[in-house]
C-alpha positions as CSV (number, residue, x, y, z in Angstrom):
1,X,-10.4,38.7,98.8
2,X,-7.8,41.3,100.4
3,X,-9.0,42.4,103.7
4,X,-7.1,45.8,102.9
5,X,-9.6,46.3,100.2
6,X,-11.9,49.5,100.9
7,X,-15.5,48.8,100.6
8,X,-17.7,50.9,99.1
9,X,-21.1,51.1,96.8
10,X,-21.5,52.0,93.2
11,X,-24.6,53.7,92.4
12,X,-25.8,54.4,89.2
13,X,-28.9,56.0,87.6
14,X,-30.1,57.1,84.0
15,X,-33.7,59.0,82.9
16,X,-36.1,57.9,80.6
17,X,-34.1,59.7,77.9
18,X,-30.7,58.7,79.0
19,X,-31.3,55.8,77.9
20,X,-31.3,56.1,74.6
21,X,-28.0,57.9,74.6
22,X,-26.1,55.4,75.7
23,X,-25.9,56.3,79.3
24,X,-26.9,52.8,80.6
25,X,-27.0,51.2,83.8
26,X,-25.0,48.1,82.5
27,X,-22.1,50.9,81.2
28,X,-22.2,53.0,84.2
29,X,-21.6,49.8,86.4
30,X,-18.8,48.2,84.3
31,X,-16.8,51.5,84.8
32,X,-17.4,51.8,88.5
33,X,-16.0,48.0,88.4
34,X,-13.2,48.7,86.4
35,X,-12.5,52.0,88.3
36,X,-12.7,49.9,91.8
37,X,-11.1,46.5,90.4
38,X,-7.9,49.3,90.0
39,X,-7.8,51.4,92.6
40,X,-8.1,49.0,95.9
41,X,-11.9,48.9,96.5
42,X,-14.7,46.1,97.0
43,X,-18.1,46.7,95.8
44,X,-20.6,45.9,98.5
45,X,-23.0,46.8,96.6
46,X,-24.2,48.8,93.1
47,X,-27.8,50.6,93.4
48,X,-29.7,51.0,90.6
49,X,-31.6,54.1,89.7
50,X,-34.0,53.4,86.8
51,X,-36.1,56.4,84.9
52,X,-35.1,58.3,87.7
53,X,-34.4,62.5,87.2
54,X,-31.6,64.1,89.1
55,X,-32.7,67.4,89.6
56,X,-32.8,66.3,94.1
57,X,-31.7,63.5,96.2
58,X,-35.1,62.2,96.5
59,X,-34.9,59.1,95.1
60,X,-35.6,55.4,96.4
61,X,-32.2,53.8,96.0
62,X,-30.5,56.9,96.8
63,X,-32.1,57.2,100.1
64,X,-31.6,53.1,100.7
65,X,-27.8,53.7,99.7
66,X,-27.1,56.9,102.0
67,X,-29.5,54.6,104.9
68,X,-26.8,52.0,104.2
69,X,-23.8,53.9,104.4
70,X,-24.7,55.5,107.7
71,X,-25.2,52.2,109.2
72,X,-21.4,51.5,108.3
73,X,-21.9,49.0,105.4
74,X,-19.5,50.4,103.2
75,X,-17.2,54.0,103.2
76,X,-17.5,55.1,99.6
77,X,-20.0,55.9,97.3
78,X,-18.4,55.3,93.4
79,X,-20.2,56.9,90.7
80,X,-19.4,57.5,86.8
81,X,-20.7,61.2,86.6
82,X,-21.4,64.0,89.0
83,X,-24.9,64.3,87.4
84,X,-25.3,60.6,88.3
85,X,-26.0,61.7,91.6
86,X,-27.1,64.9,90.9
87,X,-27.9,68.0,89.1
88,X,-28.3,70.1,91.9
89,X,-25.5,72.3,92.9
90,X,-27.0,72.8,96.7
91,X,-27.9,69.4,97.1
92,X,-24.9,67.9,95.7
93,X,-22.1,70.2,98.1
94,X,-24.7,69.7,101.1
95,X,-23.9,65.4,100.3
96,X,-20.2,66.0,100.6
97,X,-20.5,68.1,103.3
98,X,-22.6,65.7,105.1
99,X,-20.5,62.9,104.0
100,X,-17.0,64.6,105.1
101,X,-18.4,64.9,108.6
102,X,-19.0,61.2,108.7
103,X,-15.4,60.2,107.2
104,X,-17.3,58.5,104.6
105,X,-16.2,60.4,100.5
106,X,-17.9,60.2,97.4
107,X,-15.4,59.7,94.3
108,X,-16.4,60.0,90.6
109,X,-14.6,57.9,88.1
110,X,-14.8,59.5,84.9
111,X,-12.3,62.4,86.8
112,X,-10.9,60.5,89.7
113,X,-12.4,63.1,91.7
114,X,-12.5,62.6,95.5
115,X,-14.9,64.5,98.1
116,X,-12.6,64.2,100.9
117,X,-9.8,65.8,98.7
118,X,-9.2,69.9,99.6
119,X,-8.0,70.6,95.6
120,X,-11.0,68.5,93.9
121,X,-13.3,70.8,96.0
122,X,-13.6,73.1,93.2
123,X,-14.5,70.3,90.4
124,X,-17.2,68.7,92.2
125,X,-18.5,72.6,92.9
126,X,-18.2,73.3,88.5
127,X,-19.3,69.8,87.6
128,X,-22.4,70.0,89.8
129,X,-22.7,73.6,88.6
130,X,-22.7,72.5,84.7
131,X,-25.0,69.9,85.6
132,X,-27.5,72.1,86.9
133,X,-26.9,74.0,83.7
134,X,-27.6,71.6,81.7
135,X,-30.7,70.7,83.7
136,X,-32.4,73.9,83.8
137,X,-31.7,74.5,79.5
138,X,-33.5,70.9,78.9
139,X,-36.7,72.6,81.2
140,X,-36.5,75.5,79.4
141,X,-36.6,73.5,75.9
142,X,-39.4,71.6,77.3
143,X,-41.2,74.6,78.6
144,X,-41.1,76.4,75.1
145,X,-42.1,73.2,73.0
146,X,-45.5,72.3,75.8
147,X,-46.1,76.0,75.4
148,X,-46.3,76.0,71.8
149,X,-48.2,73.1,71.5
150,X,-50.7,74.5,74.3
151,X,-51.3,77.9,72.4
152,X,-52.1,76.0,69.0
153,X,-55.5,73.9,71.4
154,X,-53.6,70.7,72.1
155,X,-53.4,69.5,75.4
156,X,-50.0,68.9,77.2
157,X,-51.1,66.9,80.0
158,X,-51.8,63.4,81.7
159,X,-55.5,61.6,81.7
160,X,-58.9,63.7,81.5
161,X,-61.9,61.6,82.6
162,X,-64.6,61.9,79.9
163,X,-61.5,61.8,76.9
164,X,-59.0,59.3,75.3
165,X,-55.9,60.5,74.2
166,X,-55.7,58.8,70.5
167,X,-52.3,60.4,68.2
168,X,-52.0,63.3,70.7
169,X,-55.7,64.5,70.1
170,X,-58.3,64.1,72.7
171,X,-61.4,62.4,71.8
172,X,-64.5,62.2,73.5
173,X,-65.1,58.8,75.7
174,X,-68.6,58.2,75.0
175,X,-69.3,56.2,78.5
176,X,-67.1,58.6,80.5
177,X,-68.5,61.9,79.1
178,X,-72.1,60.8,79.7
179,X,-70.4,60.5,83.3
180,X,-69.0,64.4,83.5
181,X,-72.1,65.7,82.1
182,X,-74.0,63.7,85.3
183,X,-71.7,65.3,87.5
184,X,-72.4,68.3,85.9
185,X,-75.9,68.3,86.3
186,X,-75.9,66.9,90.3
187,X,-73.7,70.2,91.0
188,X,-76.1,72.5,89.0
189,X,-78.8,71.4,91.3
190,X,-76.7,72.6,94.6
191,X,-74.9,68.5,94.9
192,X,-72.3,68.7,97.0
193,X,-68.7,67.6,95.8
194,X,-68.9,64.9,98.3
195,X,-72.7,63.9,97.6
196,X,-71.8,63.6,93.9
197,X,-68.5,61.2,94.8
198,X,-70.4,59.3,97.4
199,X,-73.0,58.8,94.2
200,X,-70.6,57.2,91.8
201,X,-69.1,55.2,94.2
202,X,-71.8,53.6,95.3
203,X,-72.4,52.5,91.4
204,X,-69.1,51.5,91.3
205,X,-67.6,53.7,88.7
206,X,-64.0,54.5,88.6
207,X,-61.6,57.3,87.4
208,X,-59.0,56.8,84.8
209,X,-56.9,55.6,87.3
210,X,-59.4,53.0,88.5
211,X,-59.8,54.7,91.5
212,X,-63.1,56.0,93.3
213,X,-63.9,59.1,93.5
214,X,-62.9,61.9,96.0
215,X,-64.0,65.3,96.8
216,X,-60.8,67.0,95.0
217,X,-61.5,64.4,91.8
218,X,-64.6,66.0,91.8
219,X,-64.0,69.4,92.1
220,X,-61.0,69.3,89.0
221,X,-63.8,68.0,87.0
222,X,-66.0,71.0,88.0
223,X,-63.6,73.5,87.3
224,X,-61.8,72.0,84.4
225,X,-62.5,74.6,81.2
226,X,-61.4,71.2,78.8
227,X,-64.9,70.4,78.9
228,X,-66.3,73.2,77.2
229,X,-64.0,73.2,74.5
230,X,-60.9,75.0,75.8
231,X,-57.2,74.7,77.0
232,X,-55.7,76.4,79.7
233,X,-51.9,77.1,80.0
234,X,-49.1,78.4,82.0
235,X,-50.9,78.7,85.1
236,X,-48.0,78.4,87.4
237,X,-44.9,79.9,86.5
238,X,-41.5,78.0,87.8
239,X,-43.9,75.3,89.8
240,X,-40.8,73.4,90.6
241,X,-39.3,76.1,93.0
242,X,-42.0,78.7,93.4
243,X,-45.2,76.4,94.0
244,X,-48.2,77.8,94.8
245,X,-46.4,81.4,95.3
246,X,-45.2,81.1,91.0
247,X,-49.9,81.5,90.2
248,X,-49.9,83.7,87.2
249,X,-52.9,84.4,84.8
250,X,-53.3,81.5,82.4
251,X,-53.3,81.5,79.1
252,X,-57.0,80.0,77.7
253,X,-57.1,79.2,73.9
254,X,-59.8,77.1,71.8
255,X,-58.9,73.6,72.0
256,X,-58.6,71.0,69.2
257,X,-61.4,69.2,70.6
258,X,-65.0,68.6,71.5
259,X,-66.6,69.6,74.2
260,X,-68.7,67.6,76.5
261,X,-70.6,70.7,78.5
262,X,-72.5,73.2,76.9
263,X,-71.6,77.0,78.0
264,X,-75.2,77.4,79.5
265,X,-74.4,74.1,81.7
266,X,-70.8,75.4,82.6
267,X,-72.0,79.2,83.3
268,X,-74.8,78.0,85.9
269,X,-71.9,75.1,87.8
270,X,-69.6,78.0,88.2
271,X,-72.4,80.2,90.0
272,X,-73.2,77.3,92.2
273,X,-69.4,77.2,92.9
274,X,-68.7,80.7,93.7
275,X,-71.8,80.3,96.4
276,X,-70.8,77.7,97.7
277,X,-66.8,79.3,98.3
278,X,-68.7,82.2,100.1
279,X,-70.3,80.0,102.2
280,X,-67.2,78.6,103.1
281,X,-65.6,81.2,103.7
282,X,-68.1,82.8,106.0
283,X,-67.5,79.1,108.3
284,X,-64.1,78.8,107.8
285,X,-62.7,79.3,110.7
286,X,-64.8,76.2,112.5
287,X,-61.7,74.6,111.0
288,X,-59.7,75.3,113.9
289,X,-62.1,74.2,116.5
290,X,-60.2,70.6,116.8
291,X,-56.7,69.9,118.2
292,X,-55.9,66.7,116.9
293,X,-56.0,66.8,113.3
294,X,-53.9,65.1,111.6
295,X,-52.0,63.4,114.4
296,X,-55.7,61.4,115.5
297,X,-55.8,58.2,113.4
298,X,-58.8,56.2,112.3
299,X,-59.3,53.0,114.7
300,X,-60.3,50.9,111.2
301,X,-58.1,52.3,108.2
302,X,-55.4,54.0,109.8
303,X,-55.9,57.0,107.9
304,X,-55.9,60.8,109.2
305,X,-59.4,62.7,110.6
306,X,-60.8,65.4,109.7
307,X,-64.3,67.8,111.5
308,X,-67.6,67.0,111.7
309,X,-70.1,68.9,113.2
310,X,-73.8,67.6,114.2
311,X,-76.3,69.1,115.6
312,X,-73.8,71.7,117.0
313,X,-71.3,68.5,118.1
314,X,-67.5,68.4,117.2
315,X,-66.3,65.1,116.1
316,X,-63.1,63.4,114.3
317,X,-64.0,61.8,111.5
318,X,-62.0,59.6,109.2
319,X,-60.6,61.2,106.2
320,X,-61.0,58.5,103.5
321,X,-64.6,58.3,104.6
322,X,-64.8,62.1,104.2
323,X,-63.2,62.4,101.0
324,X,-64.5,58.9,99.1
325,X,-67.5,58.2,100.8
326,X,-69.0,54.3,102.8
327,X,-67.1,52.6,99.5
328,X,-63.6,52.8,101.0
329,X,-64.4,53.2,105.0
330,X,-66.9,54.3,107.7
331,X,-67.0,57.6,109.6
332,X,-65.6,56.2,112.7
333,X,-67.0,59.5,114.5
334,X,-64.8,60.0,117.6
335,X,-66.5,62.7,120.0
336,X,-63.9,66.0,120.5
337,X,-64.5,66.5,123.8
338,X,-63.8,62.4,125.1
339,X,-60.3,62.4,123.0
340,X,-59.1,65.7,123.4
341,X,-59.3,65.8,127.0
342,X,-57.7,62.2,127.8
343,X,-54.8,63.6,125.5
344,X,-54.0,66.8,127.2
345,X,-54.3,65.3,130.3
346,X,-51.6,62.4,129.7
347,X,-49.9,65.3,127.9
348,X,-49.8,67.5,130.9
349,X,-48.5,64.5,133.2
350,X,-45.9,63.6,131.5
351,X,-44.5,66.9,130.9
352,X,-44.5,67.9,134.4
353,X,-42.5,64.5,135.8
354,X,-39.2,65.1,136.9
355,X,-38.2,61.7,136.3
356,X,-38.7,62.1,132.7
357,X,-37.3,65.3,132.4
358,X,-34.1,63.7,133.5
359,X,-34.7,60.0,131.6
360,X,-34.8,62.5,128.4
361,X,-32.0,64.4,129.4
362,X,-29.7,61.4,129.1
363,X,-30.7,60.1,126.7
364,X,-30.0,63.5,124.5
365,X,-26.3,63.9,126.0
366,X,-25.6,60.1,124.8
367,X,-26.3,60.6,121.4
368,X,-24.6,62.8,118.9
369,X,-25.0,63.7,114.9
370,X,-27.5,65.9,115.4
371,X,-26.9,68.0,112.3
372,X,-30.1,68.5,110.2
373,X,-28.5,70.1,107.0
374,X,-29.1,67.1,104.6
375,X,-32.0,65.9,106.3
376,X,-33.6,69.1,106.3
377,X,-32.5,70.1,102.4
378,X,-33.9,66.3,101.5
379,X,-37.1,67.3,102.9
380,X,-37.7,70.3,100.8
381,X,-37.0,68.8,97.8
382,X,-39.3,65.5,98.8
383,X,-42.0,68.0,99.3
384,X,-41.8,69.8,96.5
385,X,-41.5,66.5,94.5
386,X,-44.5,65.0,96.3
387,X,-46.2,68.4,94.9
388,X,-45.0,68.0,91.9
389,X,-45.5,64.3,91.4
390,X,-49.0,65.1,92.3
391,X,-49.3,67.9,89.0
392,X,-47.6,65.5,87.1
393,X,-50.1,62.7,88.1
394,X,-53.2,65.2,87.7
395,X,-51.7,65.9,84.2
396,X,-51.1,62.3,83.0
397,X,-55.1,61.2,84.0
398,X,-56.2,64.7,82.3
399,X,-54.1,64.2,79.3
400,X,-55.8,60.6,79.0
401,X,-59.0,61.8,79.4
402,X,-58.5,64.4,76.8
403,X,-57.9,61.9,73.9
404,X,-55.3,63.3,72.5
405,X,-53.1,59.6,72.8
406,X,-53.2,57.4,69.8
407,X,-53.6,54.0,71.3
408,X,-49.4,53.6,71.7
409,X,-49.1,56.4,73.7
410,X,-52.3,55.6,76.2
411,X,-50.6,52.6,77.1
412,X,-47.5,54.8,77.3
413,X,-49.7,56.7,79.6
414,X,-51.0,54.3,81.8
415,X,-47.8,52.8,82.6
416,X,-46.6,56.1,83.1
417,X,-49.6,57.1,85.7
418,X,-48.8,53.8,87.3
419,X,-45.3,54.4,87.5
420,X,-46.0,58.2,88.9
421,X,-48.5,56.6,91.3
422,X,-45.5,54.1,92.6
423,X,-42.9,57.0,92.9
424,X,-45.9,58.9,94.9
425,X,-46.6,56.3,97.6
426,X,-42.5,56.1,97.8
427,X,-41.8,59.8,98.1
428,X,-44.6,59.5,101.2
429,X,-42.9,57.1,102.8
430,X,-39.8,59.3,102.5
431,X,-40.9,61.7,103.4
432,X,-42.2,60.7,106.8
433,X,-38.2,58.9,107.2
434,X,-36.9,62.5,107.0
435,X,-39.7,64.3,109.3
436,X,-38.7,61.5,111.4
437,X,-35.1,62.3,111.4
438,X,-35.3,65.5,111.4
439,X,-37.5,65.4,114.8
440,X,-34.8,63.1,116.3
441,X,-31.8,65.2,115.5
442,X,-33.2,68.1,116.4
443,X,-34.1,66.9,120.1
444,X,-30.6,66.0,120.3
445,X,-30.1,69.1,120.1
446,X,-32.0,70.3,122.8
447,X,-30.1,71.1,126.3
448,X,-30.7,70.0,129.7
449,X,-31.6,74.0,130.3
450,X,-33.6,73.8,127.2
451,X,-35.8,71.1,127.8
452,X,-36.7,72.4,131.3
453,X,-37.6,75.7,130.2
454,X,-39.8,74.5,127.7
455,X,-41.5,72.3,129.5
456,X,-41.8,74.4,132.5
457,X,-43.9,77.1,130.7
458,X,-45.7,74.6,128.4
459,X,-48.9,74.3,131.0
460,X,-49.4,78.1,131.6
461,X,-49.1,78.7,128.1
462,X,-51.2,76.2,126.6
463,X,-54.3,77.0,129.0
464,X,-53.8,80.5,128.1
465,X,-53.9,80.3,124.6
466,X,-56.6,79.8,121.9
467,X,-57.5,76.8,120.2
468,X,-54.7,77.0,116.7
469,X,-51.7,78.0,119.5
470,X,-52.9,74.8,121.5
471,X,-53.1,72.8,118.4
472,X,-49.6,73.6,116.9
473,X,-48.1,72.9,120.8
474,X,-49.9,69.7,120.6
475,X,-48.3,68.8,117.1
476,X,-45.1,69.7,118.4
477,X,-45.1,67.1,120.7
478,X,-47.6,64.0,119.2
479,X,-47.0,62.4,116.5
480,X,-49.6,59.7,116.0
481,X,-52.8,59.0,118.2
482,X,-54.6,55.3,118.2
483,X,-58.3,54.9,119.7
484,X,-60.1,51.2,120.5
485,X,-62.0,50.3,117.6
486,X,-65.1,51.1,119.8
487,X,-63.8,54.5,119.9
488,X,-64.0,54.8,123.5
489,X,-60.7,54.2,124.5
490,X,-57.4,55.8,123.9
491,X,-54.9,53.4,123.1
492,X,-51.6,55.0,122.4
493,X,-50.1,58.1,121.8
494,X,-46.7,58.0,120.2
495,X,-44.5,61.0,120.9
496,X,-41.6,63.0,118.4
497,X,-39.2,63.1,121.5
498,X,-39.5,59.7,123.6
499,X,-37.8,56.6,121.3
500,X,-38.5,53.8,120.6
501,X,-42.0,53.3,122.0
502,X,-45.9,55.0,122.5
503,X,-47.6,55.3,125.6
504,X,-49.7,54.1,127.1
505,X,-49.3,50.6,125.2
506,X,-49.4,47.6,127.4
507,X,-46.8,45.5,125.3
508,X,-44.5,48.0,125.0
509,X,-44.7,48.9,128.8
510,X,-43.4,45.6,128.9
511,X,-41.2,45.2,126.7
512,X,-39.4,48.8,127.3
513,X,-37.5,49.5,130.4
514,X,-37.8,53.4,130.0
515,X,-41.6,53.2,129.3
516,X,-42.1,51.6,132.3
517,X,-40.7,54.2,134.6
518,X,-43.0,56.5,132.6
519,X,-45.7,54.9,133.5
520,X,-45.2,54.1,136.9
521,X,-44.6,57.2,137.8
522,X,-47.7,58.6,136.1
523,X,-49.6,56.0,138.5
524,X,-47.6,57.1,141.7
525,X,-48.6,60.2,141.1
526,X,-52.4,59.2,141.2
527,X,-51.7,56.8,144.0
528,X,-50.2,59.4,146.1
529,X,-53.6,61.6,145.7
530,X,-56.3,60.6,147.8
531,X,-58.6,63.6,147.1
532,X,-62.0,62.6,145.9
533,X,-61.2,64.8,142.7
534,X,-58.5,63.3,142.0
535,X,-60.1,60.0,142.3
536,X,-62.6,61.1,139.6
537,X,-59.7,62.5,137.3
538,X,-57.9,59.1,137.4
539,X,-61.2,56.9,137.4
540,X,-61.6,59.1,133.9
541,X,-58.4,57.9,132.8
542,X,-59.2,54.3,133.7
543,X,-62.3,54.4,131.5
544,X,-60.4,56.5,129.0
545,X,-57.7,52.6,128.7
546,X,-55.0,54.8,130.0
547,X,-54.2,52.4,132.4
C-alpha cells in the first residue's frame, strides 16, 4: 500500500431504533471505505458503536477511538453523518476544537466536510445544531407518549420487585410480593434498612436483577407508592440536564394494578420513616467527623469506607459491608485515629521537602497539553449519564417488577437491565479515565510560583481548620489509600500530582527512580533528628509500614 496514504479511523454508530431505518453499521462502514478508497486515506481502524445514543461523547468506542488517536495511531476520524458522532452542538464544536489543536481533523462523508477547513466551520456548527434538534423533538415525543400512558395507571418504567411485567401490565409475583410485604412488616416494627437487607441476604434471596440487597434497594421498596396500588409520574422535570435541581411535584394516579400493601400497612412504614429522617437529621453532621472517606479503600474488596461509631469510637468501615451486609464482605473496621494520623503525617512530610517541590516542578515544565476543555465537558456528560443510567436501571427492574411485560418484552427487559448494567460499570470506568486526566492536566498547569505557594500555606491552614476544610484539602491531594489486611499497617497512598507510582510501596520504590528520592529524603529527614520525640514520631511510622 502507498506510504503517501493518510491514515485515519472510521467510526460508526447507530441506536436501537436506527436500526431499523436502515442506518446500519455495515452501510455506514462501506461509505467510509468508499469515501477513503477515493480520496487518499488508509483505514487503521473502523469502531463500532452498537445501540449506542448520541446525545454526549460518552461512549466506550468513542473514548477507545479518541485514546487511540492521541497516541498517534491514525490523524483522521471518517464518519458518514455529523449525528454519528454526535447530537450535541457543545460537545461536537468542543471535539473539533480539541482536535484542531492536535493537527488531527474529523471529516464527514456524506458532505465532504472537513474540521480543519475555516469555510466548513459553519456546516459542522448547523449540522450538529439540526442534530440536536432532532434529538430533543424525539425526547419530547417520548416525553408526551410515557406521560400519557402514566396518567391512564400504566407503569412506564424498568423492573419492580414483587411484579412481572406480562403485555405492558404489571401483575403481582406471588413469591416476590410475599417478600415486600416481609419487608414491610420488619420496617413497621422500627427494622432498620440495613437490618432488613442483612435479613434477606442471609436467606439468600435476590432482587430482579439477581443481586443482594442494599440499603437503597431497600429504601425504594419502602417508599415506592406501586405497592399500594398507585403510579407516580413526572417527578423530575428535564432529568437529563437539570438533575436533582429539575424535582417537581409528581403526578400520582390509580394504577392498573394490584396492590401488594394495604393502606393501614403503608400509613404506619411511612411514620416509622419520617422518625427515623428526624433522627438523622438531628446526627447528621457526625458525617464529617472522618477525613478519609472515600479515598480509604477496604484491605479485602477494594471498595470505598464509610463511619462507624462504637461505643463513642470512629472507625472506617467497608462500604459493601455497610450497604449489603456479611453476604458480600466483612466490616474490616479500621480505627480513625491509627489511619488518619499516619496519613497526615506522610502528607505533611512530603509537602514540606524541597527536593520534591523541585522533582514536581520539572516534571510540570516538561509536559504540555494541559487543556481540560474536552476532558472536563466529557466528564459532565459521563456524570450525568452515570445518573441517568442509574434512573434508567431503577426504572427497568421497577417496570419488571410491576408486571406490566407480556413474557416477550421481560426478556426484552432483562437483556435490557443487563445491557444497562454493562454500560454502568463502563461509564465508571470512564469516568475515573477523565478524573484522571483531568487531575494530570490540570497540575500541568500549575507554576513553579504556584506550587510553592500552595504548599507553603498547606500546614498552617490545615491545622487551623475544621474537620470538612481538612477533609476536602486531603481529597485534593490523595487519591487512593491501601491498609495491610490486618489493618494495622498503611500500605500505600497514591497521590493526584506525583506519576506514575504510590508511596510508600516497596516495589515501586524500587522500580521508580523519582520515588526513591522521595523516600530517601523522608528518611534523611528522620535520620538527621536525634530528639527522643522524634524518635517516637518515626518509631510510629515504623509500626504504622511506612518504612
Amino acid at each position: 500500500m502507498s506510504t503517501n496514504l493518510i491514515k485515519c479511523c472510521g467510526y460508526v454508530r447507530v441506536s436501537t431504533e436506527e436500526q431499523l431505518e436502515g442506518y446500519s453499521l455495515e452501510f455506514q462502514a462501506d461509505e467510509i471505505r468508499k469515501y477513503a478508497s477515493l480520496n487518499g486515506y488508509e483505514i487503521v481502524d473502523i469502531y463500532e458503536e452498537r445501540g449506542e445514543s448520541a446525545k454526549n461523547l460518552n461512549r466506550t468506542q468513542f473514548q477507545r477511538m479518541v485514546k487511540d488517536l492521541y497516541e498517534n495511531k491514525f490523524e483522521v476520524i471518517l464518519a458518514w453523518k455529523v449525528d454519528r458522532i454526535s447530537r450535541d452542538v457543545v460537545d461536537l464544536m468542543q471535539l473539533i476544537k480539541e482536535l484542531n489543536g492536535k493537527d488531527k481533523k474529523l471529516v464527514i462523508t456524506s458532505t465532504n466536510s472537513d474540521s480543519t477547513k475555516e469555510n466548513d466551520d459553519i456546516v459542522f456548527l448547523l449540522q450538529g445544531y439540526f442534530s440536536e434538534l432532532e434529538r430533543k423533538k424525539i425526547l419530547e415525543r417520548t416525553s408526551l407518549g410515557m406521560k400519557k400512558r402514566a396518567l391512564e395507571g400504566y407503569r412506564n418504567g424498568g423492573k419492580v420487585f414483587g411484579y412481572d411485567m406480562v403485555n405492558k401490565h404489571l401483575v403481582v409475583n406471588e413469591d416476590e410480593s410475599k417478600i415486600v410485604q416481609e419487608i414491610f412488616e420488619l420496617r413497621a416494627l422500627g427494622k432498620g434498612y440495613k437490618y432488613i437487607a442483612l435479613q434477606l441476604n442471609a436467606r439468600g434471596i435476590k432482587t430482579k436483577r439477581n443481586n443482594s440487597f442494599s440499603i437503597a434497594g431497600i429504601k425504594g421498596i419502602l417508599n415506592n407508592v406501586i405497592y399500594i396500588g398507585l403510579i407516580k409520574y413526572g417527578e423530575y422535570v428535564n432529568w437529563n440536564e437539570k438533575r436533582r435541581a429539575g424535582r417537581a411535584e409528581p403526578e400520582i394516579v390509580i394504577g392498573q394494578h394490584k396492590k401488594i400493601i394495604s393502606q393501614e400497612l403503608w400509613d404506619n412504614v411511612q411514620e416509622i420513616n419520617k422518625k427515623y429522617r428526624e433522627k438523622r437529621l438531628v446526627n447528621r453532621t457526625v458525617k464529617g467527623e472522618l477525613l478519609l472517606t472515600g479515598v480509604l479503600r477496604c484491605p479485602v474488596c477494594n471498595y470505598g469506607t464509610v463511619m462507624h461509631k462504637s461505643k463513642g469510637h470512629f472507625y472506617y468501615m467497608c462500604g459493601q459491608y455497610h450497604n449489603k451486609g456479611i453476604t458480600v464482605c466483612r466490616s474490616n473496621l479500621v480505627k480513625r485515629d491509627f489511619i488518619e494520623k499516619h496519613v497526615e503525617n506522610v502528607v505533611l512530610q512530603i509537602i514540606n521537602n524541597e527536593e520534591i517541590i523541585q522533582e514536581m516542578i520539572e516534571y510540570h515544565e516538561k509536559t504540555s497539553n494541559a487543556n481540560t476543555d474536552l476532558a472536563e465537558s466529557q466528564l459532565k456528560s459521563i456524570i450525568n449519564k452515570i445518573e441517568l443510567t442509574n434512573k434508567r436501571l431503577t426504572k427497568l427492574e421497577e417496570e419488571y417488577l410491576n408486571d406490566l411485560l407480556n413474557d416477550y418484552a421481560r426478556e426484552r427487559n432483562n437483556k435490557l437491565a443487563e445491557k444497562v448494567s454493562k454500560e454502568l460499570q463502563e461509564l465508571e470506568i470512564n469516568k475515573g479515565f477523565l478524573e484522571e486526566e483531568i487531575a494530570e492536566k490540570e497540575n500541568k498547569q500549575i507554576n513553579e510560583k504556584g506550587i510553592r505557594e500552595a504548599f507553603k500555606d498547606f500546614e498552617s491552614v490545615y491545622f487551623s481548620a475544621d474537620r470538612l476544610l481538612k477533609k476536602s484539602l486531603l481529597r485534593a491531594l490523595i487519591k487512593r489509600i491501601e491498609v495491610s489486611k490486618d489493618r494495622k499497617r498503611l500500605e500505600s497512598i497514591e497521590f493526584w500530582f506525583f506519576p506514575d507510582y504510590r508511596l510508600p510501596l516497596g516495589e515501586l520504590r524500587r522500580r521508580s527512580v523519582y520515588s526513591q528520592r522521595i523516600v530517601k529524603t523522608i528518611e534523611g529527614r528522620r535520620r538527621c533528628n536525634d530528639s527522643r520525640g522524634q524518635r517516637a514520631y518515626d518509631s510510629g511510622y515504623n509500626r504504622a509500614g511506612i518504612y
